[in-house]
C-alpha positions as CSV (number, residue, x, y, z in Angstrom):
1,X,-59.9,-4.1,142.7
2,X,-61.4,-6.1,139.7
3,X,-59.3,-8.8,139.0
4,X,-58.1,-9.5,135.0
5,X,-60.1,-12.4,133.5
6,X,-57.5,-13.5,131.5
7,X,-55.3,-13.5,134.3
8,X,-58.1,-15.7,136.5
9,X,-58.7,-18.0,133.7
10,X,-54.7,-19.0,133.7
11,X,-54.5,-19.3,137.4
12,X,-57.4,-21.7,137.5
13,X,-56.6,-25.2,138.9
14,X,-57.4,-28.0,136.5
15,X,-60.7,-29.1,139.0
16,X,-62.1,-25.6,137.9
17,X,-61.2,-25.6,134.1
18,X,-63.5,-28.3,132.6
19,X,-66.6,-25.8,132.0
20,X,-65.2,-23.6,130.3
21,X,-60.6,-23.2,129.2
22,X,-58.6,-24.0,126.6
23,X,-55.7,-26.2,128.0
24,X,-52.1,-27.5,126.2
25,X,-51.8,-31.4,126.3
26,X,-49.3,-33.8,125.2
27,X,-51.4,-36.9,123.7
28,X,-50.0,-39.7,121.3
29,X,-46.2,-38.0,121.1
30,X,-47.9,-34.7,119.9
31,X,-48.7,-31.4,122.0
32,X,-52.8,-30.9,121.7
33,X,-54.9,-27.9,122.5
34,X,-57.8,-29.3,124.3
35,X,-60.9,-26.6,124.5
36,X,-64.4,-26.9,126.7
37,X,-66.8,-24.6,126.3
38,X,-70.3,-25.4,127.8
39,X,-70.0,-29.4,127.9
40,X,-68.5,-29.2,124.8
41,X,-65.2,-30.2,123.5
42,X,-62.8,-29.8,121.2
43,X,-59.5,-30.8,120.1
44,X,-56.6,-29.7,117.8
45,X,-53.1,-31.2,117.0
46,X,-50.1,-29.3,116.6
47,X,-47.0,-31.4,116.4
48,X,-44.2,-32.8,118.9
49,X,-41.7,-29.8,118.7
50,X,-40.6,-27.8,121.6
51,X,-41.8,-25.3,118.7
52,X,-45.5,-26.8,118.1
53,X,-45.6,-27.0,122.2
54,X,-45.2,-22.6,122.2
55,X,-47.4,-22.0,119.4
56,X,-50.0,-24.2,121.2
57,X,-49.7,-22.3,124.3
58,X,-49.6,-18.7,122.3
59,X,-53.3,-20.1,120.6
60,X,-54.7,-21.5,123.8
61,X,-53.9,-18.1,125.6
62,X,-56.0,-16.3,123.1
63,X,-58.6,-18.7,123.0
64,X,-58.9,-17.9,127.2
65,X,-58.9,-14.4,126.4
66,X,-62.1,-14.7,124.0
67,X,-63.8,-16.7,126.2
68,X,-63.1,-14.6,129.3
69,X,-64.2,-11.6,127.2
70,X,-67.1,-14.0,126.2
71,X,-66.4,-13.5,122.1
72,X,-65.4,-17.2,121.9
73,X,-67.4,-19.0,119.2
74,X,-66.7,-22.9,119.5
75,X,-68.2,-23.0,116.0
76,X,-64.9,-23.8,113.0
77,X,-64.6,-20.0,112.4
78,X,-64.8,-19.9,108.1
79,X,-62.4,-18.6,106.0
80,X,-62.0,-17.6,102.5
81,X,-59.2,-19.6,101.1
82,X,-55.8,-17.5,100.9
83,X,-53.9,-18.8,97.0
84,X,-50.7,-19.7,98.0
85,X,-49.3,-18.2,94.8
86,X,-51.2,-15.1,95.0
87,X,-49.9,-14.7,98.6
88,X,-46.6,-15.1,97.3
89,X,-46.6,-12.5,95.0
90,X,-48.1,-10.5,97.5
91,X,-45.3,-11.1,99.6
92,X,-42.7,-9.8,97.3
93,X,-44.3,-7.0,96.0
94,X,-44.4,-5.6,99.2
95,X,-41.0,-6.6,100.8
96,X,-38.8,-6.5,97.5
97,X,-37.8,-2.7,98.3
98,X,-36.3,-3.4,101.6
99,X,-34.1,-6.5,99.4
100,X,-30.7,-6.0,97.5
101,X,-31.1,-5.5,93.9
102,X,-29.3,-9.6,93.7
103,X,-31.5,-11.0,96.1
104,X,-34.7,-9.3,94.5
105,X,-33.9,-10.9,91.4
106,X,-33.1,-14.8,92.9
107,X,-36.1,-14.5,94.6
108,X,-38.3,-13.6,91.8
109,X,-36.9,-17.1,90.1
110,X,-37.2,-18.6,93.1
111,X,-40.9,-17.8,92.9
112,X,-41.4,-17.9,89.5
113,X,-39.6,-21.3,88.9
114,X,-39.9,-23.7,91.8
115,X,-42.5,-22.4,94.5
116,X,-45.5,-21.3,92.6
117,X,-45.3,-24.1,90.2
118,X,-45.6,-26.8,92.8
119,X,-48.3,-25.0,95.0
120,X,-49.9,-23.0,93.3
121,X,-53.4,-22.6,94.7
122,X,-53.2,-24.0,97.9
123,X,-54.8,-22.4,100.5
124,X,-52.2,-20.7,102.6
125,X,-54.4,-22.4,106.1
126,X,-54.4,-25.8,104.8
127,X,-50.1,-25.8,104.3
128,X,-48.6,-28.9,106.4
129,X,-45.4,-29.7,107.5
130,X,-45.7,-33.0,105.3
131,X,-46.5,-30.4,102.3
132,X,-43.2,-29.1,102.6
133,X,-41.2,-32.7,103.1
134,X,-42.9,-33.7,99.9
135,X,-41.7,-30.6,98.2
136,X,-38.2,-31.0,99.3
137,X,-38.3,-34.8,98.2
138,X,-39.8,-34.0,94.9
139,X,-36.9,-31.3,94.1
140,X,-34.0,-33.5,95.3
141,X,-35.4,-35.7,92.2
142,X,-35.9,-32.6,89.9
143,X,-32.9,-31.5,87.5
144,X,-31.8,-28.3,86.8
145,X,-32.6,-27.4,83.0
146,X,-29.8,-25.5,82.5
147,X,-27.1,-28.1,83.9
148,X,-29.0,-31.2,83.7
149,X,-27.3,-32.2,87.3
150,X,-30.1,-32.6,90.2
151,X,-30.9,-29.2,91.6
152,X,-28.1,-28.2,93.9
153,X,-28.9,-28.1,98.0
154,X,-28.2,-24.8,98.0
155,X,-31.3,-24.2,95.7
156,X,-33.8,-25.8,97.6
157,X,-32.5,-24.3,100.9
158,X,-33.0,-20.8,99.5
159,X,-36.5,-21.6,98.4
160,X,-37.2,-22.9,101.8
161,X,-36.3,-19.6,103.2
162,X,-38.8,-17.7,101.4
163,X,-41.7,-20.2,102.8
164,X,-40.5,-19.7,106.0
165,X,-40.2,-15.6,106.0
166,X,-43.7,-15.8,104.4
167,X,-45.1,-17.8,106.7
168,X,-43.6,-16.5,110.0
169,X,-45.2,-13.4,108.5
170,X,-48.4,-15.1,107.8
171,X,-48.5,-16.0,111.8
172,X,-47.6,-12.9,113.1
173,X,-50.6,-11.1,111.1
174,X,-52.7,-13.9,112.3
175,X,-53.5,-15.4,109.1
176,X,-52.4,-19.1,110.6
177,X,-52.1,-20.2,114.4
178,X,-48.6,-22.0,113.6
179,X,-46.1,-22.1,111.3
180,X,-45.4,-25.1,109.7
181,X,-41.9,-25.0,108.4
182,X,-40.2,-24.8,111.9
183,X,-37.3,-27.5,112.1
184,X,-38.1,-28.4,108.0
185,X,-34.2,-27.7,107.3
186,X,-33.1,-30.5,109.3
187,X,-34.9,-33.0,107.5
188,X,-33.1,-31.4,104.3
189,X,-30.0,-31.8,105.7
190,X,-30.5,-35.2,106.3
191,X,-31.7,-35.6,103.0
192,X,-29.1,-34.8,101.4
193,X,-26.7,-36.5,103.8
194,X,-28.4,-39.8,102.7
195,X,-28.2,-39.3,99.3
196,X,-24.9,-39.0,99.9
197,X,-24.6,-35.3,98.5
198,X,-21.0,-34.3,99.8
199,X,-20.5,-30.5,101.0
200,X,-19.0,-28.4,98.5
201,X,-15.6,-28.1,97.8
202,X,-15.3,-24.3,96.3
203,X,-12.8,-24.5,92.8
204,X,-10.2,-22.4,92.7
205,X,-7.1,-21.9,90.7
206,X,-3.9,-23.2,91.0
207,X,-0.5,-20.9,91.7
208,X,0.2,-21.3,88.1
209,X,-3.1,-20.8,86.8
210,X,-3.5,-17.8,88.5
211,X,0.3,-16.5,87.2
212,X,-0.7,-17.5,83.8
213,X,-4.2,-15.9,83.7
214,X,-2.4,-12.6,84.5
215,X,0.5,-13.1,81.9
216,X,-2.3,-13.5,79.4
217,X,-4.6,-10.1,80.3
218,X,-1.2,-8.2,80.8
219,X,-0.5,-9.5,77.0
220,X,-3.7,-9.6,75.2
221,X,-6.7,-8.4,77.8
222,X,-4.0,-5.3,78.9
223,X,-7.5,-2.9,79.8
224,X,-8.8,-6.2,82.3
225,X,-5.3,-7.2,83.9
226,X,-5.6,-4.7,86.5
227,X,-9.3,-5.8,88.0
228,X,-8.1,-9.3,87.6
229,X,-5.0,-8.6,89.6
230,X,-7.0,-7.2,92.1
231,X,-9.5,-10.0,92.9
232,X,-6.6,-12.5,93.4
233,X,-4.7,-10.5,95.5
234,X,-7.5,-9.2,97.5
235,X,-10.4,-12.0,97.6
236,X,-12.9,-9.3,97.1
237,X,-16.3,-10.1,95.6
238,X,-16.9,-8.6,91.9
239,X,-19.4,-6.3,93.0
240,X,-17.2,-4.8,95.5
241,X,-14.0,-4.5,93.3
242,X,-16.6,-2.7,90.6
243,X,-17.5,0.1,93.5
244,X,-14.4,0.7,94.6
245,X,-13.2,4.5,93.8
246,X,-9.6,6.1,94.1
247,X,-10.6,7.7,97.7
248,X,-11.0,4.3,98.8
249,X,-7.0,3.7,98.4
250,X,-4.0,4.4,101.3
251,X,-1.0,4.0,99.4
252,X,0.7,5.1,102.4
253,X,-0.6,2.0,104.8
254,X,-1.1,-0.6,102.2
255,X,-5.0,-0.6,102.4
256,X,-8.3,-0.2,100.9
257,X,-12.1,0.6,102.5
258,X,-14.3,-1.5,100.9
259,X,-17.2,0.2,101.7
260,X,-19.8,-0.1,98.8
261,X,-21.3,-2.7,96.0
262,X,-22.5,-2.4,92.1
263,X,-24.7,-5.3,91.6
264,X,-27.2,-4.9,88.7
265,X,-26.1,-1.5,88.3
266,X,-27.5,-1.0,91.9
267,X,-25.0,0.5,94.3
268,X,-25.4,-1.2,97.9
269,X,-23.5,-1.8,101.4
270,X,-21.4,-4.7,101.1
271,X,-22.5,-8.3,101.5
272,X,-21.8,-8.3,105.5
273,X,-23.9,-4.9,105.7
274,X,-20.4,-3.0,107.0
275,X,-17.6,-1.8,105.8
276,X,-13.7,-3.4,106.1
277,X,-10.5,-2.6,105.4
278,X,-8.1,-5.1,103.3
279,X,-4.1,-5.0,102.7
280,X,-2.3,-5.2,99.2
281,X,0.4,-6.8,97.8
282,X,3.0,-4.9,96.9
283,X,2.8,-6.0,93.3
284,X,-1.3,-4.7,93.6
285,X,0.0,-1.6,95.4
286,X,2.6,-0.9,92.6
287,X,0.1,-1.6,89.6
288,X,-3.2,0.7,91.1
289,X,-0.2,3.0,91.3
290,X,0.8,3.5,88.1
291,X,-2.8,2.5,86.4
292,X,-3.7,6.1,88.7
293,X,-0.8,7.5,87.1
294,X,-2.0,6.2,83.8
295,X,-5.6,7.8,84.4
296,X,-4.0,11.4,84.9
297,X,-2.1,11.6,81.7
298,X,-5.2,10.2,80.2
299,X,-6.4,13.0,81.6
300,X,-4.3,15.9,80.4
301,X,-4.2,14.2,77.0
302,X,-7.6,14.8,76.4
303,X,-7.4,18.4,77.8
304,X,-5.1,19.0,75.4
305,X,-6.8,17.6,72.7
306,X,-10.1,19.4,73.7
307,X,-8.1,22.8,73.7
308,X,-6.4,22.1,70.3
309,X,-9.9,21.4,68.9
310,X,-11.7,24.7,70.3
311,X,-13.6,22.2,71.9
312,X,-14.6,21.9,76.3
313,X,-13.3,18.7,77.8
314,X,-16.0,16.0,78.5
315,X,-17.0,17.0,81.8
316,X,-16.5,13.2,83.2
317,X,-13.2,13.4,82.0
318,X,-12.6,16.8,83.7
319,X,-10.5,15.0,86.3
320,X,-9.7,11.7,86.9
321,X,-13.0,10.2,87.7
322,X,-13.7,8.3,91.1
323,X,-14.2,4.9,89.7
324,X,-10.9,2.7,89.8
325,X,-12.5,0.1,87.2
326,X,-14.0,3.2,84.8
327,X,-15.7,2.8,81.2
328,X,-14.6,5.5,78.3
329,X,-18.0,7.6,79.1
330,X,-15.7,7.7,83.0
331,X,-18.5,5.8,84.8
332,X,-18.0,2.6,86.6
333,X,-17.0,-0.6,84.4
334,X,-20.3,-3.0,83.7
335,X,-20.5,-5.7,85.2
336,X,-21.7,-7.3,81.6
337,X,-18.2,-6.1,79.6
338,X,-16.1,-7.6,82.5
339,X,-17.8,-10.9,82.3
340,X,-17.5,-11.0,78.5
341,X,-13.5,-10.1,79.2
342,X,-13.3,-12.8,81.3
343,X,-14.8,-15.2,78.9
344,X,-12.3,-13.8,76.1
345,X,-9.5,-14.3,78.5
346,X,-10.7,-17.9,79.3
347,X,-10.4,-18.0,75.3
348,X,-7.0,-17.4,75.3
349,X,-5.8,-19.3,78.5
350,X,-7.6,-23.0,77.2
351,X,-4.4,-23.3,74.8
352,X,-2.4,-23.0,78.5
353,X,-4.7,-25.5,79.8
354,X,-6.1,-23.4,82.7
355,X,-9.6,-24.4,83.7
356,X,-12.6,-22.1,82.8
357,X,-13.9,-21.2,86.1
358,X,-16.3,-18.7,86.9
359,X,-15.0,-15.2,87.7
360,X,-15.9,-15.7,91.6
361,X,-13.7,-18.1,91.8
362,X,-10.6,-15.7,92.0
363,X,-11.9,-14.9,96.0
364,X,-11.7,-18.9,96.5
365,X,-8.1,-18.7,94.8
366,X,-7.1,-15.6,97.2
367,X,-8.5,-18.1,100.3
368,X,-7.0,-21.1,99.5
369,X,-3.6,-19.9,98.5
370,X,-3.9,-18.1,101.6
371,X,-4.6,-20.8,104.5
372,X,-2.0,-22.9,102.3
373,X,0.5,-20.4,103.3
374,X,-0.1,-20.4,106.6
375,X,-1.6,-17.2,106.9
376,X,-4.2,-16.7,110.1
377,X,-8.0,-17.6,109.8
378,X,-8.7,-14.7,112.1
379,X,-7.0,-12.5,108.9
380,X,-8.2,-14.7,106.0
381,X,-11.9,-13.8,107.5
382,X,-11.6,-10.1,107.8
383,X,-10.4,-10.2,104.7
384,X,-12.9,-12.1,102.6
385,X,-15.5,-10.1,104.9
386,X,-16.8,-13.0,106.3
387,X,-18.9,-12.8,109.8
388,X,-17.0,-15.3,112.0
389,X,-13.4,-17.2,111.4
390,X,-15.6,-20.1,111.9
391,X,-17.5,-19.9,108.4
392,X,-14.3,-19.1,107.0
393,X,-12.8,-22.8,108.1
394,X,-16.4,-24.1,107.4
395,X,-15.9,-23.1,103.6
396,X,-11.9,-23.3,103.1
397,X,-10.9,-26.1,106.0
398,X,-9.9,-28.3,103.2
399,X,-7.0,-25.6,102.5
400,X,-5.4,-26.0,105.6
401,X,-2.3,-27.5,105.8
402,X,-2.8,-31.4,106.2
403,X,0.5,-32.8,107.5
404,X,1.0,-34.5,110.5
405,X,2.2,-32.1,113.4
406,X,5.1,-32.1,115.0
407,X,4.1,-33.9,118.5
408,X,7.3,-32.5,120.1
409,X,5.5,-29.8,122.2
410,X,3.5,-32.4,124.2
411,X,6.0,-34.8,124.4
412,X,7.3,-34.7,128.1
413,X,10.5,-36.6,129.5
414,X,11.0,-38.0,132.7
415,X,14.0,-37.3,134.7
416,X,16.2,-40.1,136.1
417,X,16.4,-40.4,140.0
418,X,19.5,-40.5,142.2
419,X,21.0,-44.4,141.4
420,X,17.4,-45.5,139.4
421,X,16.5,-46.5,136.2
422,X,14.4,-44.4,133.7
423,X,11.0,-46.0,134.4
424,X,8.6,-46.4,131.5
425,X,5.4,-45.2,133.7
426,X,2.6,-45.2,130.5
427,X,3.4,-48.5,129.6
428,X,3.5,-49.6,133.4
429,X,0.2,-47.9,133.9
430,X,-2.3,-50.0,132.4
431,X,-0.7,-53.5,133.8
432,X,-0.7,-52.1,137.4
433,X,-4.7,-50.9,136.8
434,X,-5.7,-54.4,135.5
435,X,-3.8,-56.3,138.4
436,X,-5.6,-53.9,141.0
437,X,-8.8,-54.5,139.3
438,X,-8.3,-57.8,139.5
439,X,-7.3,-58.2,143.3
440,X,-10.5,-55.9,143.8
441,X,-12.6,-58.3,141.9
442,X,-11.3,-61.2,143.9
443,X,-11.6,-59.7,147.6
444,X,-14.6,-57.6,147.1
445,X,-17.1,-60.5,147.9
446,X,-15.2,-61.1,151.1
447,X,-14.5,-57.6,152.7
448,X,-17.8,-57.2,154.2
449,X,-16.5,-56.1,158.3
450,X,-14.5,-52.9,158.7
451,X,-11.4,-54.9,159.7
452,X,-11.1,-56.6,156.5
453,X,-11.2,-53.1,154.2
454,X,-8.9,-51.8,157.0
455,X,-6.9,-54.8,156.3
456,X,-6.8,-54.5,152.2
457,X,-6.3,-50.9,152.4
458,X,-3.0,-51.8,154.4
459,X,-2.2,-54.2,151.5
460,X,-2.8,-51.9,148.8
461,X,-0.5,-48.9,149.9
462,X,2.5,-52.0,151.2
């Protein structure tokens, strides 16, 4: 039976590989590929990762395969340069349907304002690990145009993604032999730890705030109270609360399925990629309730005045239509008209001194108001929709409850014996461990014969 080339080439001993084998070597802190083919050599550097060490392995293995096949040129193979930009475009065009309608968008700025601006037309091959460091250190100096504050993290983190999906992609179809940006986040991370660029603390509004804020919709915004009610008693995102329909409510249990998104006008999965199921308030159950009973007079109303006219009924308004949040055409709200309601609401509530927040920050309200209580982290999580507890305290651990605990559970007495004293054993403890250090420090240079440790064992237990 003919044995595999490939396979004899990787079982050779390293007396038999110096004719002709590519071979991994560690040289200078760095993992090498080291290649002889017909007296001569060659050499390549890869880096000193447990990462650069795999790839070098993966590249040696298929430069043993071309040379046991005997296709192996040890001429520098040449390439047409690859445009990093045009690559990038590339890149999106083509994976851009498989992305949310958000995500397509961020990305496209992402692209458009930070990436291809700094690279531009740099071959793809000749992309470095110290490329990317410079990029990150060049945006932590950058400010954002629109804020005039330094780009936040979160930015630059999101725009590293992208160079790492794109090139992970670029190995995989064999366009590089590495990829460059493996471990890169860590050096942002401690970046921005130096620079002393402190972890997010997400706003949210007080107690009061949040009561105010619905006083004023109830009074002036009466159409918005309702979806504003909703996010601070549910923590749901905006895009969710706009896909929500009336089938998605149990009135009965308490509950709703949040099982959809509007974002963009899109309609998508939720954020986690799964559906959940939240609890109401009784104040939220009470005013979907009557804002249901609301939409069915609204209803018969215009039955009656499409009867009375000689006129058929607007076939969206046929029945109450499946949106909760619906326009007057009976299609779901806009996202557009809620923001502007929110900034007309914000209007209103400066004379209360309420903070002008962004509308998200009614599901960090929900979460902090929440832990403050003392509700569960296990609940608060399945109810945001988050995909561990442990994010959950990651983001909101500054809304726990910060007093000292009571100790009393771990505090344990110790009984009196027959005609004894109570004896205070921890603070006994460490005298009686220094003394016995001591006497060990003083006899250990003479207790040399078994006799004499026979004789300070006796002395220890007397």
């Amino acid at each position: 039976m003919t044995r595999d080339p490939i396979e004899a080439i990787e079982s050779w001993s390293y007396h038999e590989r110096p004719n002709m084998s590519s071979k991994v070597i560690k040289y200078r802190g760095a993992w090498w590929i080291r290649t002889h083919v017909h007296g001569a050599k060659s050499e390549r550097r890869f880096g000193p990762t447990n990462e650069d060490k795999s790839a070098a392995k993966q590249v040696a293995k298929r430069i043993n395969a071309k040379i046991a096949l005997g296709e192996y040129d040890p001429s520098k193979p040449k390439h047409n340069p690859i445009p990093f930009d045009e690559h990038l475009r590339t890149w999106h065009k083509l994976y851009s349907p498989t992305f949310k309608p958000r995500y397509r968008l961020s990305a496209q700025s992402l692209l458009d304002n930070h990436l291809i601006p700094y690279f531009g037309k740099m071959d793809l091959r000749e992309i470095r690990r110290e490329d990317l460091i410079r990029y990150i250190n060049h945006k932590m100096t950058v400010k954002s145009k629109r804020t005039e504050r330094p780009l936040a993290t979160s930015t630059i983190q999101n725009g590293l993604t992208i160079i790492r999906r794109v090139l992970r992609l670029a190995v995989q179809d064999e366009l590089i032999d590495r990829d460059p940006s493996a471990g890169i986040g860590a050096h942002l991370a401690k970046l921005a730890q130096n620079q002393g660029i402190e972890a997010e603390q997400r706003e949210s509004f007080t107690r009061g705030e949040a009561e105010k804020l619905l006083v004023l919709a109830s009074n002036r915004l009466p159409e918005f109270e309702p979806f504003l009610r909703l996010l601070l008693s549910t923590g749901m995102r905006v895009g969710e609360a706009i896909g929500l329909e009336w089938r998605d409510v149990n009135f009965d249990r308490g509950v709703i399925d949040v099982r959809r998104s509007v974002s963009g006008g899109f309609e998508t999965a939720p954020k986690s990629g799964k559906s959940r199921t939240v609890y109401m308030s009784p104040s939220l159950s009470d005013r979907l309730h009557r804002l249901l009973t609301e939409r069915r007079a609204d209803v018969a109303a215009r039955k009656r005045r499409a009867l009375k006219s000689g006129k058929s009924c607007e076939p969206a308004w046929a029945e109450v239509p499946s949106p909760i949040f619906c326009s007057q055409a009976g299609g779901r709200m806009d996202s557009s008209n809620l923001r502007r309601s929110w900034l007309r609401l914000h209007d209103f509530a400066s004379a209360e001194k309420v903070r002008r927040l962004v509308m998200h920050c009614c599901r960090h309200t929900y979460a902090t108001l929440a832990l403050e209580s003392g509700a569960n982290i296990v609940f608060v999580s399945k109810q945001l929709g988050h995909h561990s507890p442990a994010f959950t305290l990651q983001v909101y651990g500054h809304a726990l409850p910060s007093e000292s605990p009571d100790m009393g559970f771990a505090d344990f007495s110790t009984p009196d014996a027959p005609g004894t004293a109570c004896v205070d054993v921890q603070a006994q403890r460490p005298e009686r461990r220094a003394i016995r250090g001591s006497e060990r420090r003083q006899t250990s240079l003479s207790v040399t014969k078994p006799e004499n440790r026979r004789l300070l064992a006796a002395s220890e237990r007397a």
